[in-house]
N, C-alpha and C positions, 0 to 999 in steps of 0.2 A: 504494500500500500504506500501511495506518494500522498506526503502530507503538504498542503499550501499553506504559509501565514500569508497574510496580511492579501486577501483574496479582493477584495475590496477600494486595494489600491491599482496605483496603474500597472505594474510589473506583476504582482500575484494576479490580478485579474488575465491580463493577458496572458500568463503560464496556464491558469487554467482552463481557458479556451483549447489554446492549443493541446494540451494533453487531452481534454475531452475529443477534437477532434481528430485524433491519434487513437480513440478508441480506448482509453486508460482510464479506470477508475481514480478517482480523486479523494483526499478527504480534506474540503477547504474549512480551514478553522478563519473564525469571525469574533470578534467581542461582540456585534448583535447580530446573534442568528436568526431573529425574527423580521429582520429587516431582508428586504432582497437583493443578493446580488444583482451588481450590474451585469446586466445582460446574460442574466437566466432565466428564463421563464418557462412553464410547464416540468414537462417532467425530460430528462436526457438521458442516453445510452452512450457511454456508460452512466447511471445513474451517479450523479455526486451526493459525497456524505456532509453534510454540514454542520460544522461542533464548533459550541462556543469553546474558546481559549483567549486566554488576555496576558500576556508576560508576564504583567506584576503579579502573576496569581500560579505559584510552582503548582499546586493541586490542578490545576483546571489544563495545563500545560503535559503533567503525567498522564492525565485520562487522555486526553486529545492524539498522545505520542503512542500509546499502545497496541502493539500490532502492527508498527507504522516499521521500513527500511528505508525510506527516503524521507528527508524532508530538504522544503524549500524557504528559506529564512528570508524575508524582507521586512524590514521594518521604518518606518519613517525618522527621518533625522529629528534626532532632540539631542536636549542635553544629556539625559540616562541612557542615551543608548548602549553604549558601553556595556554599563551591569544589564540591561535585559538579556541584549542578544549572547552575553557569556552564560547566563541562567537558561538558556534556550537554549544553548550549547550542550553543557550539563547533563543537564534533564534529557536531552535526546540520547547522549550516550549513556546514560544511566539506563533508558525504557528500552535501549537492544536497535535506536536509529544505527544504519552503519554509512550513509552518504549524507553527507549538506551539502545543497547548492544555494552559497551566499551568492548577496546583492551588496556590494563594495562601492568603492569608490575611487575616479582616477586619483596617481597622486598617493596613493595609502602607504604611506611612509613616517618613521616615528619622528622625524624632524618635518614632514608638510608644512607647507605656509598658511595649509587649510586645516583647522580644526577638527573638523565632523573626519576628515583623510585620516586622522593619528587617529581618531577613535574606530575606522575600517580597521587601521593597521593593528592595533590591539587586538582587537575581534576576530581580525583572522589569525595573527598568534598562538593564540588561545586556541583555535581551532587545531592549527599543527600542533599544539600541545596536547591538544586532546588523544590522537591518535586515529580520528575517525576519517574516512574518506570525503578529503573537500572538495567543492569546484567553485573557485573564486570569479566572479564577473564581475568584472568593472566598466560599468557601462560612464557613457561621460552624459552631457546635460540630457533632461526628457524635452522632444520635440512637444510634448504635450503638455511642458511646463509656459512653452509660450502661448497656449490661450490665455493666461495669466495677465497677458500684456494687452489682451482685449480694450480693457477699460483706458490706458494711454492711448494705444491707437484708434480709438474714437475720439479725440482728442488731436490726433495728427502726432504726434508724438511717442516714441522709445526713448524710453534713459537706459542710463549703462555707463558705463565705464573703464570700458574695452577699448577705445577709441577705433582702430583700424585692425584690430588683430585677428587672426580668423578662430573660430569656435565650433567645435568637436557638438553635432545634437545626434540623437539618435531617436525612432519611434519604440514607445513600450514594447510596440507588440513584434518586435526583433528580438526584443531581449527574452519576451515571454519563449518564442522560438529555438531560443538558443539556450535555454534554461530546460526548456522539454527536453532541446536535444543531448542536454549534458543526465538528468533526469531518466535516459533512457537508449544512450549508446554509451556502452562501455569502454569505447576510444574515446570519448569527449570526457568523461567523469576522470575527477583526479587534478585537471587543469587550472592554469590565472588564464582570463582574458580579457583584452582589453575591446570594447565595443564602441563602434561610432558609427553614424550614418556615413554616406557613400563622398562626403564632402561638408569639409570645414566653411563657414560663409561668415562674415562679419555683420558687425548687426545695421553700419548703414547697406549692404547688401542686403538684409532683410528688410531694413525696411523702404528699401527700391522695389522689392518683390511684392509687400504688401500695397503698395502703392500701384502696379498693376495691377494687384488682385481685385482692393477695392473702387480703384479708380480717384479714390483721395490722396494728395498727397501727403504723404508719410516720411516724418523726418526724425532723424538720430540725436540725440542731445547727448553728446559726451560729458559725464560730470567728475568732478572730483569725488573720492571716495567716501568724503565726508559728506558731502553733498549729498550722494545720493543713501547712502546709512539714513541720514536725516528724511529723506523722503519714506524711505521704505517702512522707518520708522511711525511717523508721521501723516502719511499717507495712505499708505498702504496699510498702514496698524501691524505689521511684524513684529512680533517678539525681537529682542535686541538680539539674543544669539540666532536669530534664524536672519536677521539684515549684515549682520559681522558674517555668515555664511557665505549669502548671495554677493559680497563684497568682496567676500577673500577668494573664490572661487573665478569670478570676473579677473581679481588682479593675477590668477594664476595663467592664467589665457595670455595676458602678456608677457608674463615671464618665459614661460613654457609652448611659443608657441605651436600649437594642437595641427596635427595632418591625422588624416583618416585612416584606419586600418583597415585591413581586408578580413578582420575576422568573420563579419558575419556571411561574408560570402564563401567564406573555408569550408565553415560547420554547415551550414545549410546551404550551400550547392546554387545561392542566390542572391543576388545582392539586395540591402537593405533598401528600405521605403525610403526614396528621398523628399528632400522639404519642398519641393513645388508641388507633390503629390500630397503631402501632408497639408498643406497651406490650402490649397483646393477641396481637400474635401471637407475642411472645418471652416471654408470660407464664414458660414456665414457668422460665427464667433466675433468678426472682424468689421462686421458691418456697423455703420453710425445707426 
């Protein structure tokens, strides 16, 4: 049995599409199982099991895990993530799990410039310490995190501060792909990999692109880092560690300038969704 966290986010959700249509029994764990996944409806074959589990809660975590030889570990950035995801760690090798496919981050290094990276880097530590069979993904930004920018781009406007440097996106439902396939071919399980869409673009290239989409123009606002913390703070209403995130993560883009890999075209035989496909089909997100 393959266990899913965090089914309900954009990565779990997407792994467990694909593994249903791969024909594979699921068991997605959810903190509300009364609520419905996205984009399940009726009944499926293979049927999915759906149990609640919540990290801060070891009990609910041992039920969810038994029985289980796979699991798939995603969890959303926070500050705890550290102690959850090594509690989930744990606990899987204690209930008889013998594979994890973690959800990492580029960069996960114990001196990164990026915070939430030294906390990947722990977590998967931890995991070689464990002794259990890992598959590390490090996928880079979610294509799907720029609907987010909806509300500026009605507005005419992206902040950022990248200035001209190009940036590594990928679509969830690539990684969901390539988490199946690690999930389920015994050549891929075991592995680090590093995931990107089929090309790096800068964000005034995006927002040239959104500007044919919508037919508005759309322009890039370079800020200071202070600048735009304050905004994201302020505006946006971000928690101060999740604005220091999006901040340090931009300034890595310039350090480090980001080119594309050929992973996901390795493992799955196909190259990933690129962002004028992605941008088209979420057009209307973008609309005034």
């Amino acid at each position: 049995m393959i266990v899913v966290m965090g089914v309900t986010g954009a990565t779990g959700n997407a792994l467990l599409h694909s593994l249903l249509a791969r024909g594979i029994p699921v068991r997605a764990l959810t903190r509300t199982p009364h609520r419905p996944i996205p984009g399940m409806t009726g009944t499926h074959q293979p049927p999915v099991e759906v149990q609640y589990a919540d990290a801060t809660d070891p009990h609910s975590l041992r039920i969810a895990f038994k029985g289980a030889t796979q699991l798939f570990l995603a969890m959303a950035n926070s500050p705890t993530q550290v102690e959850l995801e090594t509690r989930v760690v744990d606990i899987a090798a204690d209930t008889g799990i013998g594979h994890i496919v973690k959800i990492s981050a580029p960069a996960a290094e114990p001196d990164s410039p990026v915070a939430i990276s030294r906390g990947h880097h722990a977590v998967e530590e931890h995991l070689r310490a464990s002794g259990l069979t890992h598959t590390i993904l490090r996928p880079y930004a979610f294509m799907q995190n720029l609907l987010r920018l909806a509300p500026t781009v009605a507005q005419g406007t992206i902040l950022g501060t990248t200035g001209d440097a190009p940036c590594n996106h990928i679509d969830c439902r690539d990684i969901g792909d390539v988490a199946a396939a690690a999930l389920t071919r015994p050549d891929i399980a075991g592995g680090t990999y590093t995931l990107t869409g089929p090309e790096a673009f800068t964000y005034p290239e995006l927002a040239s692109r959104l500007t044919t989409l919508t037919g508005h123009q759309i322009h890039y606002a370079n800020l200071t880092v202070d600048e735009l913390r304050h905004n994201l703070v302020h505006n946006a209403h971000m928690p101060i560690w999740l604005a220091d995130h999006v901040t340090e993560i931009q300034q890595l883009a310039i350090a480090r300038p980001e080119t594309p890999t050929t992973t996901v075209i390795d493992i799955l035989g196909r190259p990933p969704r690129t962002l004028d496909a992605f941008l088209h089909e979420h057009h209307a997100h973008f609309r005034r």
